[in-house]
ChimeraX commands (.cxc) that place a marker at each C-alpha (Angstrom):
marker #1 position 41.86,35.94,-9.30 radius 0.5
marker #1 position 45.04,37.77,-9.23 radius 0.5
marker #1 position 44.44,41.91,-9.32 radius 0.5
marker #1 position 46.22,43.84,-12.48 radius 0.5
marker #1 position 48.79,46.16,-12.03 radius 0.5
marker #1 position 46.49,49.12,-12.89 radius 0.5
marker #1 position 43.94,47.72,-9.97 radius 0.5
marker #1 position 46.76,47.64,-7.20 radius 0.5
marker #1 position 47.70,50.84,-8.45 radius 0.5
marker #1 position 43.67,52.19,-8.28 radius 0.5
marker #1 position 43.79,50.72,-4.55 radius 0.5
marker #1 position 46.71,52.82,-3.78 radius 0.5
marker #1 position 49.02,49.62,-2.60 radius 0.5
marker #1 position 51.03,49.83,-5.47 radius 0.5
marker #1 position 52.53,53.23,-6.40 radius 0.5
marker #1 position 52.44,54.70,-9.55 radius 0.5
marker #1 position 55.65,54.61,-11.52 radius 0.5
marker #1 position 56.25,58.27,-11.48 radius 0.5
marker #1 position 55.98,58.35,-7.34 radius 0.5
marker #1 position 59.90,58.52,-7.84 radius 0.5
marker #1 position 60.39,61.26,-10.09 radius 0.5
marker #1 position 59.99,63.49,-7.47 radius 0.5
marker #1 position 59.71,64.30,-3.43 radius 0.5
marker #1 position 57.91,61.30,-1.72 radius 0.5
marker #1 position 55.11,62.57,1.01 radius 0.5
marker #1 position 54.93,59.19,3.20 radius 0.5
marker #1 position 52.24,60.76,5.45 radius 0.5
marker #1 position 50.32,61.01,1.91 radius 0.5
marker #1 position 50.75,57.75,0.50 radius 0.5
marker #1 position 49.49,55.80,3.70 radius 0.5
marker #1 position 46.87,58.21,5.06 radius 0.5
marker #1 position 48.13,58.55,8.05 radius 0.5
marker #1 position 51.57,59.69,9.92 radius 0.5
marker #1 position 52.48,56.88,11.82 radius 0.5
marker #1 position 56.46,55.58,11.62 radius 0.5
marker #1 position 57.52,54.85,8.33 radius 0.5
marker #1 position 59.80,51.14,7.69 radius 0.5
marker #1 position 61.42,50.49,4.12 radius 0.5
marker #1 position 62.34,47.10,2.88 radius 0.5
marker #1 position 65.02,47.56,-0.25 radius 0.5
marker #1 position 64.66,44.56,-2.38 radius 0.5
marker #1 position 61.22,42.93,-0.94 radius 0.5
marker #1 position 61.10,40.81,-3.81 radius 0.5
marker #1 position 57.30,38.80,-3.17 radius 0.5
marker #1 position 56.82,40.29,0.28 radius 0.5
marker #1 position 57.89,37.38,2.60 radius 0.5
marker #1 position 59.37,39.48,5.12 radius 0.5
marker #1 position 57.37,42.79,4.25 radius 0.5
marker #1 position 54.11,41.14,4.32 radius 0.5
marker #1 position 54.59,39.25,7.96 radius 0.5
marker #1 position 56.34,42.43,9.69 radius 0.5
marker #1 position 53.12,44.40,8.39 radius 0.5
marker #1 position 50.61,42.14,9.89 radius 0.5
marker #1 position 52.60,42.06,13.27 radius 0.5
marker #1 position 53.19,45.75,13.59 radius 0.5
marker #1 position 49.70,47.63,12.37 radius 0.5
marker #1 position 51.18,50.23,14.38 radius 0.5
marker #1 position 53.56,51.27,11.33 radius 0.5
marker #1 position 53.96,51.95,7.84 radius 0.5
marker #1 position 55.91,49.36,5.30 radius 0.5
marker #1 position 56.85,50.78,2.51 radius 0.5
marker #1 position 58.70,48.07,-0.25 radius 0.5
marker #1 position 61.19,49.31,-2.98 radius 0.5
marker #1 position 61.37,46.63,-5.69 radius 0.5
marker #1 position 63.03,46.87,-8.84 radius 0.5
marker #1 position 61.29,44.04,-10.36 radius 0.5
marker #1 position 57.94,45.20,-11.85 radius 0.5
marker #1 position 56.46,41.57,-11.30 radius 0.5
marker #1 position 57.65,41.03,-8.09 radius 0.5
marker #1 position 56.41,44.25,-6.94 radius 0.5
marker #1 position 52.69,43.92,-8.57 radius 0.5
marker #1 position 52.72,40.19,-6.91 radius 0.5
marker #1 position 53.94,41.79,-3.08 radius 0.5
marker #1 position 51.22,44.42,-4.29 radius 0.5
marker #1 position 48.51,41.71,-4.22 radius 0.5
marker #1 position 49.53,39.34,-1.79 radius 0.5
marker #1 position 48.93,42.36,0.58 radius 0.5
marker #1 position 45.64,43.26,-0.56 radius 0.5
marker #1 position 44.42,40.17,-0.46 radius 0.5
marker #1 position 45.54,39.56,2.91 radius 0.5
marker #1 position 43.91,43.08,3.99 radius 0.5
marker #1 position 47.09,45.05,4.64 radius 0.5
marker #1 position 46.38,48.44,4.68 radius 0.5
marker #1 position 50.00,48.96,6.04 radius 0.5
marker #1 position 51.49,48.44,3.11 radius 0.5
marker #1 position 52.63,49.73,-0.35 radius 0.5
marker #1 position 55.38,48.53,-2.95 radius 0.5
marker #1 position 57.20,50.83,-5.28 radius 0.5
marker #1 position 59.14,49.59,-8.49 radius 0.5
marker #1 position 62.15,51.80,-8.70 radius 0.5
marker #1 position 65.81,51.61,-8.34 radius 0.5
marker #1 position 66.15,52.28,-4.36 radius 0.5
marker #1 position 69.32,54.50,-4.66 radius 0.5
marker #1 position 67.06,57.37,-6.90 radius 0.5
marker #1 position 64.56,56.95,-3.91 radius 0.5
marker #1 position 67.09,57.36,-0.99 radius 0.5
marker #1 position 68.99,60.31,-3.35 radius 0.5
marker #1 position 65.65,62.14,-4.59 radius 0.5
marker #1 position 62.26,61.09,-2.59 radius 0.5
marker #1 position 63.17,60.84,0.53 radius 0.5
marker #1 position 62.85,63.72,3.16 radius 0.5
marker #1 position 65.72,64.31,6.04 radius 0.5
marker #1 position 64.75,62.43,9.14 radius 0.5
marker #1 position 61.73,60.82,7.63 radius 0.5
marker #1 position 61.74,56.77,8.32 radius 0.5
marker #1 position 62.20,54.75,11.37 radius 0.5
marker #1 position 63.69,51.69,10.01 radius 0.5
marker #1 position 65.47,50.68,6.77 radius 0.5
marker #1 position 65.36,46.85,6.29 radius 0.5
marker #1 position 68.16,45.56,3.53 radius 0.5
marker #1 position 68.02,41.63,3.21 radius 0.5
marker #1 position 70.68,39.75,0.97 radius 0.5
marker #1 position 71.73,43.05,-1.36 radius 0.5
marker #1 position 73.17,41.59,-4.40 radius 0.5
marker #1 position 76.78,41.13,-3.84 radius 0.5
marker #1 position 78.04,41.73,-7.36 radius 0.5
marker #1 position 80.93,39.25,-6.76 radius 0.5
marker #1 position 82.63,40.06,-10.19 radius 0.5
marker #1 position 85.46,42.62,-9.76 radius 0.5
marker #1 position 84.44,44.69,-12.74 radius 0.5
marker #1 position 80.40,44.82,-11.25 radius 0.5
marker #1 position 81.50,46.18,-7.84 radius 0.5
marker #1 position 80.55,49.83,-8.29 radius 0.5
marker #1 position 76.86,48.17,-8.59 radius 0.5
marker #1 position 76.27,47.11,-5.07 radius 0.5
marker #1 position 74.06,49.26,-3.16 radius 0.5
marker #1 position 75.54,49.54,-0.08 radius 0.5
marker #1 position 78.65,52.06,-1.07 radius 0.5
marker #1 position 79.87,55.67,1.34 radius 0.5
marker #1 position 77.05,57.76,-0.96 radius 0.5
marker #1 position 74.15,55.47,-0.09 radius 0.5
marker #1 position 74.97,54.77,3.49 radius 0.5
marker #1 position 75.03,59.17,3.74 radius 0.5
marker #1 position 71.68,59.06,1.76 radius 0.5
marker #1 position 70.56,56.14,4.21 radius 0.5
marker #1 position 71.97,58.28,7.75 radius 0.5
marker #1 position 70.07,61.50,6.04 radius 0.5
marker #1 position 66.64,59.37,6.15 radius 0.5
marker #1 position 66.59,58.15,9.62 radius 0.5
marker #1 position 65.05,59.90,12.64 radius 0.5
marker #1 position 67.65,60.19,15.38 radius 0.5
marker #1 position 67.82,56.72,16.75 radius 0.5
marker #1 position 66.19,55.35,13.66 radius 0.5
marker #1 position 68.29,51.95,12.55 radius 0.5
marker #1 position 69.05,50.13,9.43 radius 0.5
marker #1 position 69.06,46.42,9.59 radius 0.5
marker #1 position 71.01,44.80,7.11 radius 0.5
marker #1 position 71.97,40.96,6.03 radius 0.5
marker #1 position 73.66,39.18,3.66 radius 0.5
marker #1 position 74.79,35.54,3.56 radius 0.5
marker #1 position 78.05,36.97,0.81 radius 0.5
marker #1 position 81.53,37.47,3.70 radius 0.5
marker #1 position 83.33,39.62,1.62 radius 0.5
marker #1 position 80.88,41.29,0.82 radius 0.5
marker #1 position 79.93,42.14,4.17 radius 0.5
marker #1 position 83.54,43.28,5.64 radius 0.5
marker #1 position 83.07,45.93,3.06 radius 0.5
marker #1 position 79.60,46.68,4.38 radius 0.5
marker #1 position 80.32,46.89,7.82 radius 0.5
marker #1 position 83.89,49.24,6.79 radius 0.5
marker #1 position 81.86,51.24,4.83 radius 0.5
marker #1 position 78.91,51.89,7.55 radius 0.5
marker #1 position 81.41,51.95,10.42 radius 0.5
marker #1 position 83.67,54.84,8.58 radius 0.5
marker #1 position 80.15,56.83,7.46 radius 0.5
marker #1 position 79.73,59.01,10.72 radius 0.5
marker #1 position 76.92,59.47,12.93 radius 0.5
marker #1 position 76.15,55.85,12.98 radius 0.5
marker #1 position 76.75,53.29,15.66 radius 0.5
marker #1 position 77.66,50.23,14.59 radius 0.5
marker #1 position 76.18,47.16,16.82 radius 0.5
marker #1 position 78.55,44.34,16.84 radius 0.5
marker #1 position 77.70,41.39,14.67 radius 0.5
marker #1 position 75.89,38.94,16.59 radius 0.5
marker #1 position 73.42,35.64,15.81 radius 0.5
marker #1 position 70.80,36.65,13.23 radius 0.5
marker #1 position 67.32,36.69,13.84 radius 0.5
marker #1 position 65.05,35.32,11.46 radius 0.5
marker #1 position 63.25,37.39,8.76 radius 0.5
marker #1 position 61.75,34.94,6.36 radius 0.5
marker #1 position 62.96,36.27,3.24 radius 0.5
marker #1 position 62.54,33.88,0.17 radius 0.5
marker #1 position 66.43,34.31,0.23 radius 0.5
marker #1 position 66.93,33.68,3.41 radius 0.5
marker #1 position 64.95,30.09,3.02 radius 0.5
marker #1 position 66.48,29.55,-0.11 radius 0.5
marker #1 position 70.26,29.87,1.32 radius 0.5
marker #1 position 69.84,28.30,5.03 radius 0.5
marker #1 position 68.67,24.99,3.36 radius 0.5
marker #1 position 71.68,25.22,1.51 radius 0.5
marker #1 position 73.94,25.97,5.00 radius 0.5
marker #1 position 74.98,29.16,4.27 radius 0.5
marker #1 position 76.58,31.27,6.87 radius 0.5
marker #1 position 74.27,34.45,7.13 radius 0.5
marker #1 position 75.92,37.84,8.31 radius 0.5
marker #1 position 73.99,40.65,9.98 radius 0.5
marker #1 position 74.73,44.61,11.23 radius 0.5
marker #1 position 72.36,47.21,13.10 radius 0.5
marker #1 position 73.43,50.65,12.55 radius 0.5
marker #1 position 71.61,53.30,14.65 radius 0.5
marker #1 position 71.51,56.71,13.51 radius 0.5
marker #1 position 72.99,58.86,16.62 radius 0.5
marker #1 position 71.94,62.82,17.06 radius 0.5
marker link #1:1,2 radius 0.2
marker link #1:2,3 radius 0.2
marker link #1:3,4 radius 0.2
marker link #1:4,5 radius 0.2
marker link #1:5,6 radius 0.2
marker link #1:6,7 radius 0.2
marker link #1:7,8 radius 0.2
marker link #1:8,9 radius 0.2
marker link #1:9,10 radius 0.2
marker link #1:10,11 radius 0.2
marker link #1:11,12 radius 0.2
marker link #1:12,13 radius 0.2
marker link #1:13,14 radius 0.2
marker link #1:14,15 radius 0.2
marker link #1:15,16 radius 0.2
marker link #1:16,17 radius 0.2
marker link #1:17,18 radius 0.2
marker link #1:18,19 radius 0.2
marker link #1:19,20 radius 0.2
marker link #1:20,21 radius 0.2
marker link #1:21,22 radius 0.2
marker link #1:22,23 radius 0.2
marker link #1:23,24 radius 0.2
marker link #1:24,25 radius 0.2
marker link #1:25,26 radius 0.2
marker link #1:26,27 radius 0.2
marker link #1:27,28 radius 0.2
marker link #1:28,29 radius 0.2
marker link #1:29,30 radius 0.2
marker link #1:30,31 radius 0.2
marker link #1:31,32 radius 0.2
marker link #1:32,33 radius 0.2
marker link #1:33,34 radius 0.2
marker link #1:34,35 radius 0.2
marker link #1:35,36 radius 0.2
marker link #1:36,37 radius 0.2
marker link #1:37,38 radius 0.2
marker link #1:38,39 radius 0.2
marker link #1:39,40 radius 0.2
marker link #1:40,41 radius 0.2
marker link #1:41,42 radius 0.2
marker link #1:42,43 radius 0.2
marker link #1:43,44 radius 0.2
marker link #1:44,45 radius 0.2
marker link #1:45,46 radius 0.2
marker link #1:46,47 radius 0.2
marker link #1:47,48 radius 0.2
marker link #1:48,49 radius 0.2
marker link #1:49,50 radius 0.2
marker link #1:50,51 radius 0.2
marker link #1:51,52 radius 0.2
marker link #1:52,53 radius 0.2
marker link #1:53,54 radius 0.2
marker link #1:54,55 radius 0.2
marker link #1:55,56 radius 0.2
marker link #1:56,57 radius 0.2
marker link #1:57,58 radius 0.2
marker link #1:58,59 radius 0.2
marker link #1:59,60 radius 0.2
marker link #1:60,61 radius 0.2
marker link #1:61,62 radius 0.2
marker link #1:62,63 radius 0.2
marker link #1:63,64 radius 0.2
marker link #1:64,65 radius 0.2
marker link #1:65,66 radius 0.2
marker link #1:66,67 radius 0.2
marker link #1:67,68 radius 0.2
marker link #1:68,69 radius 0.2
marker link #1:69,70 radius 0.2
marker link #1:70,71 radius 0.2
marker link #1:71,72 radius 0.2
marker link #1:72,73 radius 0.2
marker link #1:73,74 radius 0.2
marker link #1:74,75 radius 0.2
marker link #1:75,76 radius 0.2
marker link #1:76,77 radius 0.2
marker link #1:77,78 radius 0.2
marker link #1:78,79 radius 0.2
marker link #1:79,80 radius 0.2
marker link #1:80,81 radius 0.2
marker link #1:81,82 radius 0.2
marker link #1:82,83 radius 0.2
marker link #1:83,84 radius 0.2
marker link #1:84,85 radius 0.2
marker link #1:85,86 radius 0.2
marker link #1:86,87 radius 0.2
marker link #1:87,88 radius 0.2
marker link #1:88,89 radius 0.2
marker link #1:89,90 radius 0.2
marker link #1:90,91 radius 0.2
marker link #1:91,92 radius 0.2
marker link #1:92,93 radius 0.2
marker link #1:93,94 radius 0.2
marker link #1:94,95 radius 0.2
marker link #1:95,96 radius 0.2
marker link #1:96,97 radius 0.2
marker link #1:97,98 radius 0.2
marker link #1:98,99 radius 0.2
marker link #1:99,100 radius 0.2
marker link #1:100,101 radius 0.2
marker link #1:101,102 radius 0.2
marker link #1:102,103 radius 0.2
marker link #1:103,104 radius 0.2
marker link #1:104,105 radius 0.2
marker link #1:105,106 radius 0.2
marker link #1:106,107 radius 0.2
marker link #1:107,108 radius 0.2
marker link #1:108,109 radius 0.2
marker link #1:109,110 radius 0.2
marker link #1:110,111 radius 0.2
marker link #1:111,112 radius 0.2
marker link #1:112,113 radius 0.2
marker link #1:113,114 radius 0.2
marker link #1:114,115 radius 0.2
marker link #1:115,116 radius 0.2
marker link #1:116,117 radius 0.2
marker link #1:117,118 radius 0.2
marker link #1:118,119 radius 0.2
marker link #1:119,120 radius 0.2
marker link #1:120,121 radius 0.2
marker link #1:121,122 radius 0.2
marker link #1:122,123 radius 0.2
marker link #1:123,124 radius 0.2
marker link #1:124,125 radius 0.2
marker link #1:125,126 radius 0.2
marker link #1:126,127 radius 0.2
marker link #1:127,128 radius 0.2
marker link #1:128,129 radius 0.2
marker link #1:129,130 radius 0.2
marker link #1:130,131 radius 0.2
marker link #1:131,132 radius 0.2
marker link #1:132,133 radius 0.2
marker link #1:133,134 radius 0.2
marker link #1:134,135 radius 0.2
marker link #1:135,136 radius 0.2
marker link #1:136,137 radius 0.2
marker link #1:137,138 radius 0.2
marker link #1:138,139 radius 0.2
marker link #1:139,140 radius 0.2
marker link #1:140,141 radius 0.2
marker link #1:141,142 radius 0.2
marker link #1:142,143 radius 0.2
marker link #1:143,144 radius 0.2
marker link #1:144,145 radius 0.2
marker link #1:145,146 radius 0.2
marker link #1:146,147 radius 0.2
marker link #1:147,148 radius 0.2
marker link #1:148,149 radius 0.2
marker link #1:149,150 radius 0.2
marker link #1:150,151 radius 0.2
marker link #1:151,152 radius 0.2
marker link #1:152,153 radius 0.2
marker link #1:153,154 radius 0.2
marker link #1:154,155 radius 0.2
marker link #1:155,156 radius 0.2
marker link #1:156,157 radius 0.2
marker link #1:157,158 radius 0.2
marker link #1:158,159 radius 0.2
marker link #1:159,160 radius 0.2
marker link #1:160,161 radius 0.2
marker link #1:161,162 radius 0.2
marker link #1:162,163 radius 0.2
marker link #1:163,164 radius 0.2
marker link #1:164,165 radius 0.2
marker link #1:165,166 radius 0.2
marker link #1:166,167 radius 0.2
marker link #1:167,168 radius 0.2
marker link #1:168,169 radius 0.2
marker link #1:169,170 radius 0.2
marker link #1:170,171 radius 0.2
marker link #1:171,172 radius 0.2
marker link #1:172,173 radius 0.2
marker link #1:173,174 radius 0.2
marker link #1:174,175 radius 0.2
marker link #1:175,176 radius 0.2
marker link #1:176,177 radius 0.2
marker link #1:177,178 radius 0.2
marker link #1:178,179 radius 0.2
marker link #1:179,180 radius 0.2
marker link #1:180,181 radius 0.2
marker link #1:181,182 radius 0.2
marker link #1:182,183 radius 0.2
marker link #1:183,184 radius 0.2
marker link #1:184,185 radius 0.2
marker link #1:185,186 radius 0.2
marker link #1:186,187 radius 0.2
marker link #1:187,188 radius 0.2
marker link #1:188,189 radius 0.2
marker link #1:189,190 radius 0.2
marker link #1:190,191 radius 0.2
marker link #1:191,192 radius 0.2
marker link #1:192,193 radius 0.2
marker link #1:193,194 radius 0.2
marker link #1:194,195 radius 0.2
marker link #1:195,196 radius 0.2
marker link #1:196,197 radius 0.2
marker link #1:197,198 radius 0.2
marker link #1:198,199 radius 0.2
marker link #1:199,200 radius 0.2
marker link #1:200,201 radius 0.2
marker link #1:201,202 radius 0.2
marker link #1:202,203 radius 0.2
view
């Protein structure tokens, strides 16, 4: 039987609402201080959910705006004993502008952002010069952001926005390794072309 919102929430994997209202202590929230990896957008927790069970060394934290999605990530991880893990509904850009302390997460994950292809819907897309300074501001030194998308145009922008940010180096595109994503199933049996960056925050 599927756990209620309010049970995840009394179990501590999923975080209460107001957890982004204000400063987010990630040492807190997990119990412990080991290194800290976000997914934005972790939808049902394909990818969050296997990277947690193959590194119990870290800390997954997921940022979902979906309230269902998250509560469902939520459970899959209890019931598959995570302890690694907790999922936050809230829009990731108040997260990376407001919770988030300087220098405070390893490893930001961003798989298949929506690419708002409509002209008049581009100020929407999340990866834009304020995030990617909000993003930099997050990562330890040498911490790295890992992002994908299977949209081209919409990663040229990406990758001019990153590469023009500062104090990031920019790892050249290369073969993508797989994350299993429900989007990333979803488009390879369809034969998309999938596009990936690494940028690694320097000093």
């Amino acid at each position: 039987m599927k756990s209620s919102p309010e049970e995840l929430r009394a179990a501590g994997v999923l975080l209460a609402d107001a957890v982004a209202d204000g400063p987010i202590d990630l040492a807190a929230i997990f119990g412990n201080p080991r290194p800290v990896e976000i997914e934005i957008g972790s939808g049902k927790g394909a990818f969050l959910l296997r990277r947690a069970a193959e590194r119990p060394e870290i800390n997954l934290l997921g940022i979902e705006w979906l309230a269902g999605y998250a509560a469902y990530a939520a459970d899959r991880a209890c019931r598959a004993g995570l302890t690694n893990v907790r999922l936050l509904c809230a829009d990731a850009e108040q997260v990376f502008a407001k919770c988030l302390a300087d220098e405070s997460v390893q490893r930001v994950h961003i798989y298949f952002p929506d690419p708002w292809p409509k002209r008049r819907h581009l100020g929407r897309r999340l990866i834009k010069p304020e995030f990617v300074r909000r993003l930099r501001r997050v990562l330890r030194a040498g911490g790295t952001a890992y992002i994908v998308t299977d949209h081209a145009e919409y990663f040229r922008r990406i990758y001019r926005v990153m590469e023009s940010a500062g104090g990031l180096a920019i790892l050249k595109p290369g073969g993508m390794e797989a994350v299993g994503s429900n989007f990333e199933k979803k488009y390879a049996a369809r034969g998309k072309c999938f596009y990936s960056l690494t940028a690694i925050r320097c000093g």
